[in-house]
C-alpha positions as CSV (number, residue, x, y, z in Angstrom):
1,X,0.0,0.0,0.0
2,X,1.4,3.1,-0.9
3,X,1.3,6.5,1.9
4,X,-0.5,9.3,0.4
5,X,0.6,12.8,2.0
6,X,-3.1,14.8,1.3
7,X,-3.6,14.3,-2.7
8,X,-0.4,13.7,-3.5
9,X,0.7,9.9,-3.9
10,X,4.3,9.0,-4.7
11,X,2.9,8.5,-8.3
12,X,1.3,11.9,-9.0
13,X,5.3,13.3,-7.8
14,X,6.9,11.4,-10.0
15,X,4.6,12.4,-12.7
16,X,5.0,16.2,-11.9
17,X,8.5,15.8,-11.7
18,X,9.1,14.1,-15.2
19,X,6.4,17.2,-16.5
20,X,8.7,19.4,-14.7
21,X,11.8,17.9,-16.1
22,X,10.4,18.4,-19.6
23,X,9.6,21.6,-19.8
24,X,11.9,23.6,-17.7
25,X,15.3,21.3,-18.3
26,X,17.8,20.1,-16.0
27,X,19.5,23.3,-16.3
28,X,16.6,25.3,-14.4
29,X,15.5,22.9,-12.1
30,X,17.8,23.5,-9.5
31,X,17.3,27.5,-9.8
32,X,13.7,27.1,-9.6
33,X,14.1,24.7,-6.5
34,X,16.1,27.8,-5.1
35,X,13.8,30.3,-5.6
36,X,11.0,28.5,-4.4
37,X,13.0,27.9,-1.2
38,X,13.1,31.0,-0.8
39,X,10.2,32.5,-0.9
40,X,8.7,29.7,1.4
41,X,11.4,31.1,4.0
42,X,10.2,34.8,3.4
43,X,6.7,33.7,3.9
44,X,7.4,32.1,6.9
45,X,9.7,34.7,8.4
46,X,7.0,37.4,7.2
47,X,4.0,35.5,9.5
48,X,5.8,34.9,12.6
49,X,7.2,38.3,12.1
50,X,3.2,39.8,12.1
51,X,2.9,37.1,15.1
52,X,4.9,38.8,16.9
53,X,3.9,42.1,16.5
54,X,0.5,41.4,18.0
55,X,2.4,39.7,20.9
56,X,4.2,42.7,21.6
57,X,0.6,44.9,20.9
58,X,-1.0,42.4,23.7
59,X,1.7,42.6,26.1
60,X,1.8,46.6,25.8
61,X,-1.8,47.0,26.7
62,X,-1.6,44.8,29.8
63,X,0.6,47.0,30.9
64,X,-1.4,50.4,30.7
């Protein structure tokens, strides 16, 4: 039995991948794996950074 991770099944990657390979090259694959890196990090570093900002917000008005 294969694992499924939500819709995705080891099958449907594989097939994406080879789609991938395809159309972009092996040349641009790494570069695009890059970037997307990337801009997963900034998203995440951009929501904890509005997290934290209502932290501080809460903490300030307990205090007055």
């Amino acid at each position: 039995m294969l694992t499924t991770f939500g819709f995705i099944t080891p099958m449907t990657a594989g097939i994406v991948l080879v789609i991938a390979l395809v159309i972009f090259g092996p040349g641009k694959l790494p570069e695009l794996g890059k970037s997307l890196g990337k801009g997963i990090k900034e998203f995440k570093s951009a929501s904890e950074g509005e997290e934290r900002k209502e932290d501080k917000e809460i903490k300030t008005e307990k205090i007055d």
